[in-house]
N, C-alpha and C positions, 0 to 999 in steps of 0.2 A: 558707516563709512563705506562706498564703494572702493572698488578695489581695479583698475584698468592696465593695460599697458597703454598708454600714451593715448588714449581715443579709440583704442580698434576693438574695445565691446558694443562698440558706437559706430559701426563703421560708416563712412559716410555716402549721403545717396548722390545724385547725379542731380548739379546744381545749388550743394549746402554747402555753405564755406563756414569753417570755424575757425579756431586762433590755430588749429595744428593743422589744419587741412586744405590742402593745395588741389583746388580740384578742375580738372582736366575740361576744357569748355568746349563743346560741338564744334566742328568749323563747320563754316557757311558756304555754299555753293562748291557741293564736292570734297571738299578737301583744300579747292583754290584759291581762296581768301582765309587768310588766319586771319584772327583777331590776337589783339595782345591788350589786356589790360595792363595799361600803363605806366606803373609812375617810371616812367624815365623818369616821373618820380625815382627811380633806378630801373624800374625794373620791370618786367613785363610777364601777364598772364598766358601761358601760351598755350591756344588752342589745337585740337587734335579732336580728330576723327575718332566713333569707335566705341564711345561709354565708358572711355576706360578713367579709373580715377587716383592720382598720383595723392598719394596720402603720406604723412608723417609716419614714421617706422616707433608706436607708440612706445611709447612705453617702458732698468734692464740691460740686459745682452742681447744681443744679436742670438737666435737661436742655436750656430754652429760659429767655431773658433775663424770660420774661413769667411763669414758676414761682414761685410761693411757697413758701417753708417752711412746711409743718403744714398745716392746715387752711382750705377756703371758698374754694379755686382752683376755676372749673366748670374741666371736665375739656375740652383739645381737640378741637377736630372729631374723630370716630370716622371720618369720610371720607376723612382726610388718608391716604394708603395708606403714608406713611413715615413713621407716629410710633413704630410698633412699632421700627424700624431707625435711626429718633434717639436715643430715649429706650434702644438697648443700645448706639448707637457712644458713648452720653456717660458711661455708666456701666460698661461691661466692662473700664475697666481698675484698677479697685476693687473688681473681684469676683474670690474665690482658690476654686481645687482648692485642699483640708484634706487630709492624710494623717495620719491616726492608726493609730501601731502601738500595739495592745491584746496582751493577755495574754501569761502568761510564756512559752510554748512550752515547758514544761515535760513532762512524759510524755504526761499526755493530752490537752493541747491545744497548737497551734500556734500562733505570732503574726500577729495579723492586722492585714493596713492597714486601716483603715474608709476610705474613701474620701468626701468632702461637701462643702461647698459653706462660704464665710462671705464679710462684704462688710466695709469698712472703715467705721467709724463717726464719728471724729474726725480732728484732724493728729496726733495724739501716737501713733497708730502701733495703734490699737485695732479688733481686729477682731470681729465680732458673729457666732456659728454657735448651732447647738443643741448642746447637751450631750451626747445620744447619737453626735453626729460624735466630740469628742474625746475620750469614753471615759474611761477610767483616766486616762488621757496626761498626762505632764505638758508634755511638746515636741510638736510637730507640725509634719510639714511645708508651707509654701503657696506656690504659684506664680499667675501670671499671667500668659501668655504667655509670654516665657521668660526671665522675672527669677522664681529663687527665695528664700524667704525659711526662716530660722529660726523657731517661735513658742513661746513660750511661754504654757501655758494660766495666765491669772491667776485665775480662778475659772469655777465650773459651780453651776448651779442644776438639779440631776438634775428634782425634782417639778416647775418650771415651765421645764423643757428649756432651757433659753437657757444659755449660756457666753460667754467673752472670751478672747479669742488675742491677746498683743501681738508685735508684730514693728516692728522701726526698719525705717520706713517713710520710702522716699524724699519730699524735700519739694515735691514734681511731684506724687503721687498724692494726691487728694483725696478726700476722705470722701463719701460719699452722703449725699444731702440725706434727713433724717428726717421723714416728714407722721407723720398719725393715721388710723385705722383707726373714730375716733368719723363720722368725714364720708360715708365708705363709705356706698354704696346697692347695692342687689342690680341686677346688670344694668350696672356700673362697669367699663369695659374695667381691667384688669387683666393685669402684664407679670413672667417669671418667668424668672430668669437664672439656671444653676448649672450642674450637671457630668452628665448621666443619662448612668448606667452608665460611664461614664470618657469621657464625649463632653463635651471642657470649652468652656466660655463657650458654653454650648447656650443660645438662648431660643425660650420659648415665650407664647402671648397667651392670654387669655380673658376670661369676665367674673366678677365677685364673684355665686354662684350664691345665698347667703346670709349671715348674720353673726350672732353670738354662739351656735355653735353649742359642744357641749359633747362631749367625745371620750374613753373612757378610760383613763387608762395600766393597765401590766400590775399597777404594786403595789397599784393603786385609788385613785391619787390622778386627780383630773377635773380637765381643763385647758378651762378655761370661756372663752366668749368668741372662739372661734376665728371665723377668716376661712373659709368656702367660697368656694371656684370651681373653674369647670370647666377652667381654664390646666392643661396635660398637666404634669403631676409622673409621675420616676420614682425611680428608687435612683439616690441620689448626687444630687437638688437638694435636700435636707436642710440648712440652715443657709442655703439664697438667700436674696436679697431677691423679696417681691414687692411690684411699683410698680405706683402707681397712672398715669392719663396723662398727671401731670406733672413724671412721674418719682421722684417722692419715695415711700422706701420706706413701707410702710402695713404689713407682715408681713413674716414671718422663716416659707419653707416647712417643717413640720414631718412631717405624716402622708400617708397615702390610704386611704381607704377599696377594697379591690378583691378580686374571688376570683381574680384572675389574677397572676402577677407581671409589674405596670403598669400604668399609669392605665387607667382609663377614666370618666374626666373628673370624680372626684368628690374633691379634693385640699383640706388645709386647713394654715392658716397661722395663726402664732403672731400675734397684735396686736401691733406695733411699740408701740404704748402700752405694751404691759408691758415689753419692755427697759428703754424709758428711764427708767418709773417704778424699776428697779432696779437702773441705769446703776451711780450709784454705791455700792450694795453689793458690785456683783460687782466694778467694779474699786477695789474697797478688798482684793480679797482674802478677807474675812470669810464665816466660814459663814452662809447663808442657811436663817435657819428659817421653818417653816410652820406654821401649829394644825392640831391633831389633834382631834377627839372619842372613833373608836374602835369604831362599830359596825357594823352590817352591815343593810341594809333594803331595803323593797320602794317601790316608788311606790302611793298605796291609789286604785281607782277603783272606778267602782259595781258591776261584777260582781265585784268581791275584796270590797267590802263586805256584797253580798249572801251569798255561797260562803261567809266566813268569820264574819257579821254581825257586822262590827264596826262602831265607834260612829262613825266619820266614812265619810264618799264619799272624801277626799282627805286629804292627808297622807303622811308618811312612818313606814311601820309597821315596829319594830326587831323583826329575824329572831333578833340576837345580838346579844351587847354583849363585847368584846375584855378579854379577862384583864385587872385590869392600868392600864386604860386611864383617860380623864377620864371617860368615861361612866359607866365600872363604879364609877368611885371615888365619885358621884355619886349613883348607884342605878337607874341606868336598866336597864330589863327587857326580854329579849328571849324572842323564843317558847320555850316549854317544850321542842316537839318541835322547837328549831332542827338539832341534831346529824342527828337524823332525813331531814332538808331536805338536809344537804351530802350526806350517802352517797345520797342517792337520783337515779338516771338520768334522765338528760338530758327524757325521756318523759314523767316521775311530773308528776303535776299539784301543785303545791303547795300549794292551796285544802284538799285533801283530806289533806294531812300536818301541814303547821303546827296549831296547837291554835287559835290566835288570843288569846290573854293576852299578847303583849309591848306595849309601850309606841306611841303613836301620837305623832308628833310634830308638832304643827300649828302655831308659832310658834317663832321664837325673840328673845328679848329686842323684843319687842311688834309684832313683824314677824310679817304671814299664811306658815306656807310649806305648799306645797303639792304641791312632787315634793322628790326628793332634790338634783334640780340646785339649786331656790334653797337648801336647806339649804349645801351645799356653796360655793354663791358667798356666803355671809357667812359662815361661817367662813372663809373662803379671805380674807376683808377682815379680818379678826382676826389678834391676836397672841397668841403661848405666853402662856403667864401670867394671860392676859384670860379674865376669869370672865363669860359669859354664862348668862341664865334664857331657858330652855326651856319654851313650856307645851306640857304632855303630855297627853294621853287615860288614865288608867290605871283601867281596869274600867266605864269609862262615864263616868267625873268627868274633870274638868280640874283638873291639878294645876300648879305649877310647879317644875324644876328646877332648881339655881345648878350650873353646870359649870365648872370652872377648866381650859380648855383648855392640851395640852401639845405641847412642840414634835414635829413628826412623828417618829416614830421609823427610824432606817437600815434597819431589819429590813423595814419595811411595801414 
């Protein structure tokens, strides 16, 4: 049986996408044309210059009497040279090594422990990781120090990576206090507990480098809203807490941005707001769906609109529209020469292959958008079923489209 934290014995190359790996795709012409692999499906691939490759992070009380729950605590002295080393003696004994064994071992593949990180969330014995920790799994193992526990995985949210492990949980250990991720400022000391490379209750500090940053997974769904900082993430804090200096967690470590296998200092975190906003779906159990739209696009700025002359500066311009899909059911149009676009190398300029006839999308339902990411953060606020208008560019006019969005599909 191999033994990994979450894929990064495996680190991945430039251009390999796997079920945990989100990898960063060349832009084209400079830097001036992103591509976004699409599923407004929800979500978008987004390209960057560079080689660099965003990959999956493999693998209570409030710390002081004067902490608040959630939000509008100032943070304490940044002087205090022992806050880093309070805020982990209050909270390390609610934080677990995850062990997920994945696959069947079967002929061509072996079973693997995933190795990660998760923290305890309430008394009733609930523990909080990413989804790519526990895998298939339906058990897993977690220890702390050296009380181990049985878990049962109660649900995974694959497209917004979060999961729920429960384990009977002594009534000594205490849940980590939950803040938000709304109060966050760039420049916010910032504290990150988990397991790198099987080195357990490792911490590390830093600060919030940015916020609502947007990151792609590998099937194209865009996980919007993330935390930056430079706090050292490696394989295996996957499923941490990161706290703010009042100890109250503000994110769940999910990726890193790196060509190397290891940080260098550019790591991002899930907004603890989104757990809880989905606390109790996941532990209900119930599958968690998503809206889909379904097509594939570009971001348009003034040198795409000049090279291609199309009829907006901005907007999101559809390369293809997915078999099948709510888009196509709808009648949205994608470039003529899209097929043309996928077989072509890495090199080809796109300006010079596309035809420019698909649809431009510069609204939806009375809202301006204007890259693919705001596209994707409302429908990502939408439900299956919900029929949103679309207004479109189609041949120079403005039209509008009613879309009846569907739940994302397993295949994407």
């Amino acid at each position: 049986m191999g033994r990994r934290w979450d894929d990064f014995d495996d680190w991945p190359k430039a251009r390999r996408r796997g079920r945990k790996t989100a990898i960063m795709w060349p832009a084209i012409g400079l830097g001036l044309a992103v591509f976004y692999v699409l599923g407004v499906w929800t979500g978008a691939g987004i390209a960057h210059s560079g080689g660099s490759n965003v990959v999956y992070l493999p693998s209570q009380s409030a710390p002081s009497s004067n902490a608040q729950s959630g939000a509008g605590s100032a943070d304490p002295s940044l002087s205090d040279s022992t806050l880093v080393t309070d805020i982990y003696n209050e909270v390390k004994g609610s934080i677990f090594t995850i062990t997920a064994v994945n696959g069947s071992g079967g002929q061509d593949t072996d079973p693997q422990e995933d190795i990660g990180t998760g923290f305890l969330i309430d008394n009733r014995g609930d523990v909080a990781t990413n989804a790519h920790v526990v895998g298939s799994a339906k058990t897993v193992e977690l220890s702390v120090g050296d009380e181990k526990f049985k878990g049962t995985v109660v649900n995974a949210d694959t497209l917004d990576d979060l999961a729920i492990v429960h384990i009977n949980a002594p009534a000594s250990m205490r849940p980590l206090t939950l803040g938000s991720a709304k109060t966050l400022q760039p420049g916010n000391l910032v504290v990150a507990i988990g397991n790198p490379f099987e080195l357990t209750a490792s911490v590390s500090s830093g600060i919030v480098s940015g916020l609502n940053r947007s990151m792609s997974e590998s099937g194209g769904h865009v996980m919007n809203g993330m935390i930056q900082t430079d706090a050292p993430l490696n394989p295996g804090n996957s499923g941490g807490p990161l706290l703010n200096a009042s100890g109250q967690v503000v994110g769940i470590n999910t990726l890193i941005e790196s060509p190397i296998e290891g940080s260098i200092g550019i790591g991002f975190a899930i907004p603890i707001d989104r757990l809880v906003a989905l606390e109790q779906k996941l532990l209900s159990g119930k599958s968690i769906q998503h809206a889909w739209l379904g097509i594939e696009g570009m971001d348009i700025d003034s040198l795409m609109q000049q090279e291609m002359k199309l009829a907006s500066s901005s907007g999101v311009y559809v390369t293809s529209v997915t078999k099948g899909s709510p888009a196509a059911k709808a009648g949205l149009r994608g470039d003529t020469n899209a097929a043309k676009l996928n077989n072509a190398s890495d090199s080809a300029d796109p300006f010079k292959i596309l035809k420019g006839d698909g649809d431009i999308i510069v609204g939806i339902d009375g809202k301006k958008v204007t890259t693919i990411e705001q596209l994707t953060q409302y429908i990502d606020s939408d439900e299956p079923g919900q029929t949103v208008t679309l207004s479109v560019l189609r041949g120079g006019t403005q039209t509008s489209v009613k879309v009846t969005l569907a739940p994302w599909p397993s295949n994407q």
